[in-house]
Residue, then its C-alpha position, 0 to 999 in steps of 0.5 A: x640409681x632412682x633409690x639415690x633420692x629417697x635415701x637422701x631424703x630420709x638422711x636429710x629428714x633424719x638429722x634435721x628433726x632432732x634440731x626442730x624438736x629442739x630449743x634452746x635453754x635459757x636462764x630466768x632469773x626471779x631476782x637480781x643476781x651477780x655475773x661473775x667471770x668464773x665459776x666460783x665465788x672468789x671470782x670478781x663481778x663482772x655484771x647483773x642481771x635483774x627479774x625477769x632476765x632470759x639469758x641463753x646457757x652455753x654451759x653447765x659446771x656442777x653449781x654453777x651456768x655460763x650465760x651469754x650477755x646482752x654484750x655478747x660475752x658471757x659471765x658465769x651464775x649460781x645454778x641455784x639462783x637460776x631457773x632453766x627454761x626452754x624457748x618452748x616452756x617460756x610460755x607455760x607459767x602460771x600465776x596464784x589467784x590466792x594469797x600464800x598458796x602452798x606449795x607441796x613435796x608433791x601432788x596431793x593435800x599428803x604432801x610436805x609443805x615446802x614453802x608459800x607463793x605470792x598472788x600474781x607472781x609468775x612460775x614455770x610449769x614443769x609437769x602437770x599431774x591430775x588436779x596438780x601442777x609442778x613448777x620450778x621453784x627456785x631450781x627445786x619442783x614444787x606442786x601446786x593446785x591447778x585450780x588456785x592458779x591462772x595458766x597465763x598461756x592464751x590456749x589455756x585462758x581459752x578454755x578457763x574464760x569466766x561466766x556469772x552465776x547465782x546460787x540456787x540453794x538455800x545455803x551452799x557450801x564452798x569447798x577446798x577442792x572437788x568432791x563431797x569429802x572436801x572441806x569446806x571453807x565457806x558458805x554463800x547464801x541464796x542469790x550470791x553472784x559469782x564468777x564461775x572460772x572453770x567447770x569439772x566433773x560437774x564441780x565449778x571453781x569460783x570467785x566470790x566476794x572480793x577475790x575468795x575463791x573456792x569448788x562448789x557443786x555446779x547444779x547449784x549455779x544457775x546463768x545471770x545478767x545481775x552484777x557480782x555485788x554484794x549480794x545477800x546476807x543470810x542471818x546465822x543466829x537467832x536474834x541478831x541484832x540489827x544497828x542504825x550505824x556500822x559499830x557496836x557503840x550504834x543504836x539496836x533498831x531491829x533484831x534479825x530471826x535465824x536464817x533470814x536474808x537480807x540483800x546488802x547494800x554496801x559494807x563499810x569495814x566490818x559492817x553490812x549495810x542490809x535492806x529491810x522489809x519495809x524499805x529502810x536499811x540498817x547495818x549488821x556485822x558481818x561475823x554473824x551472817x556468811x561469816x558465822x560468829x556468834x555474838x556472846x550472850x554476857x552482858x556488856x561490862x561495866x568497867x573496860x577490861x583488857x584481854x590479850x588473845x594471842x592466835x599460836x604459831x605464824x609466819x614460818x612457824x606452821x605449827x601443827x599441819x593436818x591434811x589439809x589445814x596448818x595450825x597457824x592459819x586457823x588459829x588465827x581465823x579462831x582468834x579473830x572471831x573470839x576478838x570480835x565477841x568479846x569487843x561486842x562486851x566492851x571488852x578491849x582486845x588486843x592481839x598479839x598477831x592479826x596477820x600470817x606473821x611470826x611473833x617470838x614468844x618473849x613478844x607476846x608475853x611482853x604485849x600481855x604485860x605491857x598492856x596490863x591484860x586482865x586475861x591473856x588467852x593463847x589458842x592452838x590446836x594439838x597434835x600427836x603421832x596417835x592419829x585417835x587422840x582427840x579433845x580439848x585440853x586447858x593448860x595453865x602454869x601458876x596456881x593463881x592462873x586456875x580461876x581464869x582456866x576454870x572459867x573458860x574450861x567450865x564453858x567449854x566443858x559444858x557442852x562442847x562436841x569434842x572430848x573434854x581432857x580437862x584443866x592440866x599444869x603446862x609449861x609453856x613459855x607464854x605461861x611461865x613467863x607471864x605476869x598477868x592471869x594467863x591460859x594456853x588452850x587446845x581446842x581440838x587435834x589436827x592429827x585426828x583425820x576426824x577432828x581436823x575435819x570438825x574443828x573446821x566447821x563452821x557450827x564447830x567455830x561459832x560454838x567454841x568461839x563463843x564458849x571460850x569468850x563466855x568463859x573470858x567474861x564470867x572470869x571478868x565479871 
């Protein structure tokens, strides 16, 4: 009789830990989605619910969920419109600390890209793997880096909470992820104050200047009281010049010798205010310092000429994907920096996209015929199934366009550090379908392991910028 007891207690045990490990299922709703009264879409909307929603399930039905309602009836929703959660998972999500962060088929740069989140958006962490975190997206899994997003769980915020530290190398590169392989994406001077979010395997993920953020090596970093200003500017060119206001129409007062730093003031839009020696200040524009954008060397023109530089691809048009890099985000980032060389000639430019965004390609070559364009210049980078092709290539459609292509293929031919595959016949919808002097340019193949990485550099996009606007102007002069 005294083993009655014990086996009543472990019956009692054995059936109520599957309950406590348990918990219940919810639906999360990530926008406002109609309730209907039976599973099918012929049936008539009851009700909605809205963002943010949680509604217990009571039954799943091939694509479609039962969900109890405030009211306590129930309605009927699109499984695909709903994210499945649990009373314990409701707490693991996570939110961007970049804007467009990708999200990949899987754990690792090699993988698809699936789509793009929003800063501060909040989703549900499903699983995490490594560096690599799968959330829910839109009922689909989807992976994200672990260091471009903030857990909003209070025990992993613990553990990421935030210090300052100043940079103690003469430069230091930021890079995409951890590791000397990484690419880099910035560089930050000596002096630079930043937030450092996290430290691993002696590799600090940090913010800097207004929200970026990026890894770099945490021997480097050193503790600081100093606010996270502005901090310095390092000049990245001989002979920088130096203005009395923030414009290229201000007045040279000085010019500043390669890699002198400067500590910054303030920066009123695309100008530093820097602090010189001898107590005074003046203004330095920011693509030929932490930037790297050298200024072209042609004098300024005479006559106002228009140039219209359209940056390939955008939006939902990626274009060509490397490793780690798409097509459309560093066209863009070329592009820029072309705009700012040849406005610092007198050239006027307009661009056919200055953001993340689709344009058709009947668009842009409306905008060259409608601004009358002197030039009309479209950048991309090449990719094939050879992973060995490389090069740059100069494209054009009619004849009357090879004085333009010449120009420009006669400066990046000169000097360039990628092969040069020469002035070729291309017909592309940009080109035959433009009636102002146009060219098609592929600086470089993101299909190549190696020239991904190049193309990427900071000296890489500082020589091919500059030499794709010389050629602009010799072509204008």
């Amino acid at each position: 009789m005294k083993s009655y007891p014990v086996l009543i207690s472990l019956f009692i045990i054995l059936f109520t830990l599957p309950s406590v490990a348990s918990a219940e299922k919810k639906a999360e709703f990530k926008e406002t989605v109609n309730v209907r009264s039976a599973p099918t879409l012929s049936s008539s909307v009851i009700t909605q619910v809205h963002q943010d929603d949680l509604r217990p399930i009571l039954e799943v039905d091939g694509e479609w969920i039962k969900i109890e309602l405030e009211t306590e009836e129930f309605g009927w929703v699109a499984r695909r419109l709903v994210t499945i959660t649990t009373d314990n998972d409701s707490a693991k999500t996570v939110k961007p600390t970049v804007s467009d962060l990708q999200v990949r088929a899987g754990p690792g740069k090699q993988f698809t890209v699936l789509a793009s989140i929003d800063l501060n958006t909040k989703w549900r962490v499903i699983k995490t793997e490594k560096d690599w975190i799968a959330i829910d997206y839109y009922g689909q899994e989807g992976w994200v880096a672990s260091w471009l997003v903030n857990s909003t769980t209070e025990s992993e915020q613990a553990l990421s909470s935030s210090s300052t530290k100043e940079v103690q190398a003469n430069i230091l590169n930021v890079r995409e992820s951890q590791g000397l392989e990484s690419r880099i994406i910035s560089q930050l001077p000596e002096g630079s104050v930043v937030e450092e979010v996290k430290k691993e395997n002696d590799w600090s993920f940090i913010r800097y200047d207004n929200g970026q953020t990026g890894w770099v090596d945490s021997s480097f970093l050193k503790e600081t009281t100093k606010s996270g200003g502005p901090g310095y500017a390092t000049i990245l060119y001989q002979a920088t010049n130096l203005r009395d206001g923030p414009g290229l129409e201000n007045r040279v007062i000085s010019q500043a010798r390669l890699h002198e730093k400067y500590q910054i003031l303030s920066k009123e839009g695309q100008w530093y205010k820097i602090a010189l020696p001898d107590g005074t200040s003046a203004y330095v524009a920011e693509w030929v310092v932490s930037t790297a954008a050298q200024l072209s060397n042609k004098q300024n023109l005479n006559a106002r000429k228009t140039v219209v530089l359209d940056a390939g691809h955008g939006g939902n048009d990626s274009g060509a994907e490397g490793i780690t890099t798409l097509e459309k985000i560093l066209t863009l980032r070329t592009t820029s920096t072309i705009a700012e060389k040849l406005k610092s000639a007198g050239v006027r430019v307009i661009l056919t996209r200055d953001t993340d965004t689709y344009i058709s390609l009947s668009e842009r070559a409306t905008i060259s015929e409608r601004h009358n364009a002197d030039a009309f210049v479209s950048i991309h980078f090449d990719s094939t199934v050879d992973p060995t092709a490389n090069g740059t290539t100069t494209y054009y459609y009619d004849q009357s366009d090879m004085s333009l292509a010449s120009a420009i293929h006669n400066e990046i031919g000169d000097d360039t550090s990628l092969r040069d595959r020469g002035v070729r016949f291309g017909n592309y919808y940009v080109l035959r379908n433009n009636k102002q002097p146009s060219v098609l340019l592929e600086l470089g193949f993101l299909s190549n392991p190696w020239e991904e990485q190049l193309v990427n550099r900071i000296d890489y996009q500082a020589e091919i910028t500059s030499e794709v606007a010389n050629g602009i102007l010799s072509f204008l002069q």
